[in-house]
C-alpha positions in Angstrom: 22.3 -55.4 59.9 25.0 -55.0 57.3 22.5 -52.8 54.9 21.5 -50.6 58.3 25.3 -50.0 58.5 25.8 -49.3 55.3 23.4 -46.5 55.0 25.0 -45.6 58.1 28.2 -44.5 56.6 25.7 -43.2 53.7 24.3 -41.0 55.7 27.7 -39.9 57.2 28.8 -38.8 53.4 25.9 -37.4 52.1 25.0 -35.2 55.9 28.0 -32.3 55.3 26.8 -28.8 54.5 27.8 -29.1 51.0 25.5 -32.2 50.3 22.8 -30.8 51.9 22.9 -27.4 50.5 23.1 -29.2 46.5 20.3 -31.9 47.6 18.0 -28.7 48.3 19.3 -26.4 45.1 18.3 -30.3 43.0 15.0 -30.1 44.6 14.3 -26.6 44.1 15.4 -26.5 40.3 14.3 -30.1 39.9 10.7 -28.4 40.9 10.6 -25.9 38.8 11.8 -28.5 35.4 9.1 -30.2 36.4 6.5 -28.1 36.6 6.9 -26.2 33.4 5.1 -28.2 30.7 7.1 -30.7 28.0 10.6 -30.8 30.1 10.3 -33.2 32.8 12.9 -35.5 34.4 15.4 -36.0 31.4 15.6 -32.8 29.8 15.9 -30.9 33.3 18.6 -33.3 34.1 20.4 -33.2 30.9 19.9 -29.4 31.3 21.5 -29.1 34.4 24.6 -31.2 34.5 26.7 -28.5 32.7 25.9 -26.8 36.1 27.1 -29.7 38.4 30.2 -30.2 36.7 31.3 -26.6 35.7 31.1 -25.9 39.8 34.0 -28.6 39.9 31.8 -31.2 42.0 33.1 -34.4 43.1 31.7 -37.7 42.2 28.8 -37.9 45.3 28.4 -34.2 45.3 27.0 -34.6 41.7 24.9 -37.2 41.8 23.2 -35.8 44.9 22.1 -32.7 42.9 21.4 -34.6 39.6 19.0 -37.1 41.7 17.6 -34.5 43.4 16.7 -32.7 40.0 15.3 -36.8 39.2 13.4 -36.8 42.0 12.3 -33.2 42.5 10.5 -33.2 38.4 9.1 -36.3 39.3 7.0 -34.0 41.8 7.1 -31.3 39.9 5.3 -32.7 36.9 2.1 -32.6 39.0 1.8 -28.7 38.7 0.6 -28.0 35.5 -1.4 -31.1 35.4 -4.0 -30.1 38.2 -3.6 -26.2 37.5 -3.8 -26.4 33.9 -4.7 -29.9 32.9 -1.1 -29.9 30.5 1.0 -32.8 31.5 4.7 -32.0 32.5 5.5 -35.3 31.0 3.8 -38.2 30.0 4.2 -40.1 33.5 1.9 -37.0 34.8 -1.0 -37.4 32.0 -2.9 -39.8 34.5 -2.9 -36.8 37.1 -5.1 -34.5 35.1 -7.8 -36.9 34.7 -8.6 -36.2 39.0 -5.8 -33.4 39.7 -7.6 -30.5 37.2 -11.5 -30.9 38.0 -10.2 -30.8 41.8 -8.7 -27.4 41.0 -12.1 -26.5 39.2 -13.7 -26.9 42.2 -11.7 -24.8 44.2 -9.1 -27.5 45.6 -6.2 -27.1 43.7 -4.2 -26.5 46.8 -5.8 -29.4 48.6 -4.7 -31.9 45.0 -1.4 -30.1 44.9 -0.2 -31.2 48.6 -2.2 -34.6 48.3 0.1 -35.3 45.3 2.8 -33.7 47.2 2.5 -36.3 50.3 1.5 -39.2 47.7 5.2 -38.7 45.8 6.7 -38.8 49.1 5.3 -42.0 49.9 6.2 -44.1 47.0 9.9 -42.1 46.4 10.0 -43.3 50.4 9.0 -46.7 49.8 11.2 -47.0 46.6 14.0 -46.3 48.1 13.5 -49.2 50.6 13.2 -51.1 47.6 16.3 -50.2 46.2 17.9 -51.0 49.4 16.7 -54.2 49.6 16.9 -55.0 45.9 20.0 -53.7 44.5 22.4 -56.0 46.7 20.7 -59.1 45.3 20.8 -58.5 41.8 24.4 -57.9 42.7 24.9 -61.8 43.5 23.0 -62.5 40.6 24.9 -59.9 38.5 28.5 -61.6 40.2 27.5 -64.8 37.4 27.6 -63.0 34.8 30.2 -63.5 31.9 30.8 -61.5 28.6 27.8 -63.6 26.8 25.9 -62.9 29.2 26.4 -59.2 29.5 25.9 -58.8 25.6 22.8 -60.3 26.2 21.8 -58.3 29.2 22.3 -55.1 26.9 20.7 -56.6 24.0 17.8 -57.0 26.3 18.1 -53.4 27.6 18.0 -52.3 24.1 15.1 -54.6 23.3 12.9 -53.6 25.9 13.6 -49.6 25.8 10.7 -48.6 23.8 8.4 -50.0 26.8 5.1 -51.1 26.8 3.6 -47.8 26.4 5.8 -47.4 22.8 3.5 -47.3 19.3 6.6 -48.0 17.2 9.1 -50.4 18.0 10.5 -49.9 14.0 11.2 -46.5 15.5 12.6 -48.0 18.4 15.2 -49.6 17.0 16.3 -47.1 14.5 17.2 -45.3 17.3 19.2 -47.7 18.9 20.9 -48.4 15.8 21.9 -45.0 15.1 22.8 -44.6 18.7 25.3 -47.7 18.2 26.3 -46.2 15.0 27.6 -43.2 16.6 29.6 -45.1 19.4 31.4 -46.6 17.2 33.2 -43.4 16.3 37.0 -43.3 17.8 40.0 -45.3 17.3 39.2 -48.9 17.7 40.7 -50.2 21.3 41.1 -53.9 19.7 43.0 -52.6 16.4 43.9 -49.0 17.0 42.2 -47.9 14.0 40.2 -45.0 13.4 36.6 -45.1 12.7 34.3 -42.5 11.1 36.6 -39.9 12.4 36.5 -38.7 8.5 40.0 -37.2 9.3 39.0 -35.0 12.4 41.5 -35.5 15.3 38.7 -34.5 17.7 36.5 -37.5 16.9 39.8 -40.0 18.3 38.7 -39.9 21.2 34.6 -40.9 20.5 31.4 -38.6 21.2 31.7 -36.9 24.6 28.2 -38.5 26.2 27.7 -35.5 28.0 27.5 -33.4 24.6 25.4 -35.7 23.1 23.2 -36.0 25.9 22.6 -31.9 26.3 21.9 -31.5 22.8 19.7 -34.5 21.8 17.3 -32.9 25.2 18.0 -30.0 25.7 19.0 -27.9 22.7 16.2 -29.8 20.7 13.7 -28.3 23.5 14.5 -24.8 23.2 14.1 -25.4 19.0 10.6 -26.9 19.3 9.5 -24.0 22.0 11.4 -21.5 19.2 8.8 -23.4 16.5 5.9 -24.3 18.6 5.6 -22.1 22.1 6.9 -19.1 21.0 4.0 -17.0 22.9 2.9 -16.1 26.5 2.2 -18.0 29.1 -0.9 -19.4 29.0 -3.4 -17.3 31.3 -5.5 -19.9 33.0 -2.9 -20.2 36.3 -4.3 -16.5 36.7 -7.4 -17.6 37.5 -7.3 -20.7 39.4 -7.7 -20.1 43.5 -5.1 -22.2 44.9 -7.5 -22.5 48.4 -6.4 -25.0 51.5 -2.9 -25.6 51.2 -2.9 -29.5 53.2 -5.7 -31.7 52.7 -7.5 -32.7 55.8 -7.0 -35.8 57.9 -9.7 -37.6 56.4 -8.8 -37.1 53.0 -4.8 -38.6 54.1 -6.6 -41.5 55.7 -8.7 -42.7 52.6 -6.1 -42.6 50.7 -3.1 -44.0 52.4 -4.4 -47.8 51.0 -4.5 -46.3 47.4 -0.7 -44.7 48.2 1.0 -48.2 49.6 -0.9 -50.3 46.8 0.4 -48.4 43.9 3.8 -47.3 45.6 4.2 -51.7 45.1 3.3 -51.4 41.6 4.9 -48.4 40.6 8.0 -50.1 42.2 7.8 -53.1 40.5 6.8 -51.1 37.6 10.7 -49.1 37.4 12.4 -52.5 38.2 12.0 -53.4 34.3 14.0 -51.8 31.9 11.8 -50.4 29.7 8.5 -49.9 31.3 9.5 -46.5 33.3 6.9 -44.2 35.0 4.7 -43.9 32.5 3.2 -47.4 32.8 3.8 -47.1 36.6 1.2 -44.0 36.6 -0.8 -45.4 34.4 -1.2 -49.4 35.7 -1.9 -47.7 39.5 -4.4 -45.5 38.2 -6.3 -48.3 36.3 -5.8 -50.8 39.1 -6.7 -48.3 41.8 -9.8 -47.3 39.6 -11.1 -50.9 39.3 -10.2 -51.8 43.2 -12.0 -48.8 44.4 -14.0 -46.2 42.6 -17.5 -48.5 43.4 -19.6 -44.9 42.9 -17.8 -43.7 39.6 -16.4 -40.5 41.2 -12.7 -41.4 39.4 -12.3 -38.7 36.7 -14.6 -36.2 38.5 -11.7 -34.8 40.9 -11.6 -38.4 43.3 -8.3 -37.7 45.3 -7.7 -41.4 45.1 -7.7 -40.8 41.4 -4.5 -37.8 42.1 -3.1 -40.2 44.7 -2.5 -43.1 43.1 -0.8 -42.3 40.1 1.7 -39.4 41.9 2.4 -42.7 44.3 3.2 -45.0 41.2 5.0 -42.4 39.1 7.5 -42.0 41.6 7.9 -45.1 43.1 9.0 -46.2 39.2 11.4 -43.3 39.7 12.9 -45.0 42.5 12.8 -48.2 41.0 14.5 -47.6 37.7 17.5 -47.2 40.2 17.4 -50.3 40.8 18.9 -51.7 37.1 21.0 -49.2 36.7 22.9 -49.3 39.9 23.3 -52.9 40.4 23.5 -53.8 36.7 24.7 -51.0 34.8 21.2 -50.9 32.7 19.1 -47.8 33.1 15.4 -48.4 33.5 14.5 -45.6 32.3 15.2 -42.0 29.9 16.2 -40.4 33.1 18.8 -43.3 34.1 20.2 -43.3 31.0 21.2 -39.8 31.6 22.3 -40.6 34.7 24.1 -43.6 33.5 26.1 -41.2 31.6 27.2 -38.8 34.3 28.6 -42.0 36.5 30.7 -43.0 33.0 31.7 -39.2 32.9 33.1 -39.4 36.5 35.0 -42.6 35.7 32.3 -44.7 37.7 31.2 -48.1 36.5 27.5 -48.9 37.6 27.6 -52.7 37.7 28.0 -55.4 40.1 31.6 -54.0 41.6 30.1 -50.5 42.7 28.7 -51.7 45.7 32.4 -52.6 46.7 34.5 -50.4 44.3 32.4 -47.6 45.1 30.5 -47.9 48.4 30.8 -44.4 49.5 29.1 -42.7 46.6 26.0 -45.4 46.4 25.0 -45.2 49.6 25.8 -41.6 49.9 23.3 -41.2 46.9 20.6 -43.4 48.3 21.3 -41.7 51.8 20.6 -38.7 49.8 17.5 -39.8 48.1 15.9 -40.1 51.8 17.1 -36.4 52.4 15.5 -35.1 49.5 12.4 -36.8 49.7 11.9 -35.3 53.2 13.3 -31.4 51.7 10.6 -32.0 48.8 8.1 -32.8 51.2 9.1 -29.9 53.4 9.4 -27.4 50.7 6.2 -28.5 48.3 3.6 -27.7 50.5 4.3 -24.1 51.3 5.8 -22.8 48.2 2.8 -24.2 45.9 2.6 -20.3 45.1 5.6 -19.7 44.3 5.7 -22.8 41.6 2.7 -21.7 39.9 3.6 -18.3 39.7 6.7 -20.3 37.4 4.0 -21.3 35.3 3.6 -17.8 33.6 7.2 -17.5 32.9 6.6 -17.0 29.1 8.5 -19.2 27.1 10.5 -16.7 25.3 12.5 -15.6 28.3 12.6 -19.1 29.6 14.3 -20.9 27.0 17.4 -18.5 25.7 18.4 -19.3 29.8 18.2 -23.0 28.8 20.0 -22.2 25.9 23.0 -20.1 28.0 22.8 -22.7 30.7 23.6 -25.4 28.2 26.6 -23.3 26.1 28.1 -21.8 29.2 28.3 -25.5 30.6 29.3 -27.5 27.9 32.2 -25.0 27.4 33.3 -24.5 30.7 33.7 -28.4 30.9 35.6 -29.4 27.7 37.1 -25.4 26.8 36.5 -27.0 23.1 34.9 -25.2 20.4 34.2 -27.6 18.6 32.5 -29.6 21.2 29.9 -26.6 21.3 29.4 -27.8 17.2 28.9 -31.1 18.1 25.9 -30.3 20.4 24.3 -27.8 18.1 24.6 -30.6 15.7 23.3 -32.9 18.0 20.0 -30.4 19.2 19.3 -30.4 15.7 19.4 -34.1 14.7 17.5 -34.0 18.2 14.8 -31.5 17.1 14.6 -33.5 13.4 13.4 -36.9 15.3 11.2 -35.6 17.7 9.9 -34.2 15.2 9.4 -37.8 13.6 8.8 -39.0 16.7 11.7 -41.1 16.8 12.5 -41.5 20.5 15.6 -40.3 22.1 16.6 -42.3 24.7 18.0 -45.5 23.1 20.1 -43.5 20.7 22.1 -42.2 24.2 21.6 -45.8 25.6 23.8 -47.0 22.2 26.1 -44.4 22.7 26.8 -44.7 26.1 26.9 -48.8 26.4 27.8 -49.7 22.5 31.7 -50.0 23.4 31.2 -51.9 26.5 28.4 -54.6 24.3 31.0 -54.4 21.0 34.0 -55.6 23.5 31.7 -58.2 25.4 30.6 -59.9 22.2 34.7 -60.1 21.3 35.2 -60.9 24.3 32.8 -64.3 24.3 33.9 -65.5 20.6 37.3 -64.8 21.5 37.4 -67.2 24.4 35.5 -69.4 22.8 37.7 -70.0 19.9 35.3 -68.2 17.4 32.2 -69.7 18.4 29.0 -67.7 17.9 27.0 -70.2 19.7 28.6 -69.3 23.1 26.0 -66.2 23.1 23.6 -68.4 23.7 25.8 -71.4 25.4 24.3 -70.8 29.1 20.9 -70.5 31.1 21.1 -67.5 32.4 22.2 -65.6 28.8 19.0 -68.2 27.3 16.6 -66.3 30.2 17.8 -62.9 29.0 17.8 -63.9 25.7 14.0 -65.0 26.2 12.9 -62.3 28.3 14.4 -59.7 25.4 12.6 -61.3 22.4 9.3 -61.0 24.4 10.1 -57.7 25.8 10.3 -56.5 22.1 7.6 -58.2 20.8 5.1 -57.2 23.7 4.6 -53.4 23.0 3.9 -55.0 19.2 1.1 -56.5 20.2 -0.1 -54.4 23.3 1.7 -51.8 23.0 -0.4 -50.0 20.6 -3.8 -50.1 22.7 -1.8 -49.1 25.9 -1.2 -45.9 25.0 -4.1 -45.7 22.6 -6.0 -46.3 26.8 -4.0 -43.5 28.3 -4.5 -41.0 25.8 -8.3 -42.0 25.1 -9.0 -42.1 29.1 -7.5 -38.7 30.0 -9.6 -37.0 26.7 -12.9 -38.6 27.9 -12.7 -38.0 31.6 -11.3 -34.3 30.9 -14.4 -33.8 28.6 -16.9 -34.9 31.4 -15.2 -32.6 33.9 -15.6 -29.4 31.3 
């Protein structure tokens, strides 16, 4: 009765005018990120916070629109997969494989709303989760001492590169370099500056919000100035949309498919690291083996378009979960969020729920409210979001590039801040161009202060002792569960992805 209450006085915070007007503007926008191919959840987050804090938004208010963005390019991502077989993001790859050859046969509006209502039911279910599953990590978290939070952030940084990663070397050179950088400031224990290189405006550290816009979204705009720098791509012209709701019988076969892989996808976001890309991915290969008896998966199945859309976005939900009650995103698009709490003087962690019970229930109130605008507003405007996918890149990406400027400005009035993020887009562009990954480099520079004063912390109590790190159970477990967390994607992780890429290039050749 306590958690109906809760969400309760959730719903009473996050039901004013304001809320609801920026949960449907998240949606909307969130949408359209989505749907345009290579920005997806992070980037059209990181793109849009700029926005949320330059219109002087209060703690709740923000995270409502940046979690509506979340969850809105989590649906998004679906467009261009079924109408042009060109993932969003990687979580949507599995979606082409059924998605596309149901638009080649004339049901692309049919695959559109099926995905629409199969995102609704696992964001729907997730949330539940999250519910039901943050306030117990929150006991568990309550044990916890400064050993035992160095390890849980070892582990976070361990397990980052997921199952799906090729290269945990890479991995780790991120996280290095992103512990590197938050290292820069004036020491808190010794009041001493380090790698400031003289420059008064590095006392203070790297602003996360800087960093975080230009490693995603700066860097995007420079690949689509290297890479996209043409029109549109003209194949949305010729698709029929057709039937805009699937028909009662198709819902009904696959509502089995949408609870099963809503529980895995779930589970799936739960562990730091694996994300929704092996949430899509593990539903569609589970569905595929539980069901497809006539080998009609990869030849426009809407099982095969339900079941990862229900997976994806239950992970969505379900990377909540860590970062909420723990402080430890799940995922690239936590992370982010992670650092928008930290930039409102929030602490995700174990005390939120009591420090801060107003803003976490008025969020997840306000994940149920846009789940049900999404639903709403996805089904009837399925024109209108493909006609987004012939914005040509060229006029799309200087508005990125304003957004970001304009934003970053408006919240710090530093020029110098604006150097800093170019710097960063361009260090950003440089390792994606490596394929170095992004996200543990913000990870390091968002929790690197907090792990360098828990490991002083434990030695210091312990009179010096570097054996305390390792003194109790529960540091042993995470301890444990980090060394095999890294060494996993080693030794699977390779054919994993090597499974995703090879099934979506085989099952898109037989349906051309």
């Amino acid at each position: 009765m306590e958690i109906l209450s809760n969400l309760g006085d959730g719903f009473a915070v996050a039901l004013t005018w304001q809320n609801i007007l920026l949960a449907l503007l998240g949606c909307f926008l969130g949408t359209i990120m989505g749907a345009l191919p290579g920005l997806g959840p992070s980037n059209g987050v990181a793109i849009l916070i700029p926005l949320a804090f330059t219109m002087g938004l209060g703690a709740t208010p923000s995270l409502i629109l940046l979690t509506s963005v979340y969850y809105g390019a989590m649906y998004g991502g679906r467009i261009s997969s079924i109408l042009l077989n060109i993932p969003g993001d990687e979580p949507a790859m599995m979606t082409c494989l059924d998605g596309h050859p149901m638009a080649l046969k004339g049901q692309a509006g049919e695959a559109l709303s099926l995905s629409g209502v199969a995102s609704f039911v696992g964001a729907f279910l997730a949330t539940w989760g999250l519910i039901l599953l943050a306030p117990q990590l929150v006991k568990i978290a309550l044990l916890f001492g400064p050993a035992e939070y160095f390890a849980l952030f070892a582990l976070a940084f361990m397990t980052l590169g997921g199952v799906s990663s090729t290269n945990q070397a890479k991995s780790a050179f991120a996280a290095a370099l992103g512990l590197g950088l938050a290292m820069i400031g004036v020491d808190t224990q010794t009041g001493v500056p380090r790698f400031t290189f003289g420059e008064v405006h590095l006392y203070d550290g790297l602003d996360f919000l800087v960093a975080i816009v230009g490693l995603f979204a700066l860097s995007e705009v420079f690949i689509f100035l290297e890479e996209r720098h043409g029109e549109a791509t003209a194949e949305s012209r010729q698709l029929k949309i057709g039937r805009l709701t699937p028909p009662l019988s198709m819902l009904k076969a696959c509502t089995p498919t949408m609870l099963r892989t809503s529980l895995l996808g779930f589970l799936a976001g739960v562990l730091p690291g694996a994300g929704a890309s092996l949430g899509s991915f593990i539903s569609y290969s589970m569905e595929k083996r539980l069901v497809d008896k006539d080998g009609t998966f990869g030849t426009g199945d809407p099982r095969g378009v339900a079941a990862p859309e229900a997976g994806n976005n239950a992970a969505a939900g379900g990377a909540l979960v860590p970062m909420l009650a723990l402080g430890v995103p799940g995922s690239g698009t936590t992370a982010v969020l992670l650092a928008v709490l930290l930039s409102l003087n929030i602490t995700p962690g174990p005390l939120l729920f009591t420090q801060n019970p107003d803003v976490v229930w008025g969020l997840i109130a306000a994940l149920f409210i846009a789940n049900f605008m999404l639903l709403a507003m996805n089904i009837p405007m399925v024109g209108l979001f493909t006609r987004l996918l012939l914005v040509p890149p060229r006029i799309l990406m200087p508005i990125v590039a304003m957004v970001s400027f304009v934003g970053i400005y408006g919240i710090s009035g530093s020029s110098f801040d604006l150097l800093v993020m170019i710097g960063f887009g361009i260090m950003g562009w440089i390792l994606r161009k490596l394929d170095v990954p992004l996200v543990p480099i913000i990870l390091g520079t968002l929790l690197g202060n907090a792990m360098e004063n828990n490991l002083r912390r434990a030695i210091t109590i312990d009179n010096g002792n570097w054996w305390t790190l390792i003194d109790s159970p529960l540091s042993i477990i995470l301890w444990l569960i980090a060394i095999v967390g890294f060494i996993l994607p080693l030794v699977i992780g390779g054919k994993v992805k090597a499974q995703m890429h090879e099934r979506r290039d085989e099952e898109g050749a037989i349906s051309d």
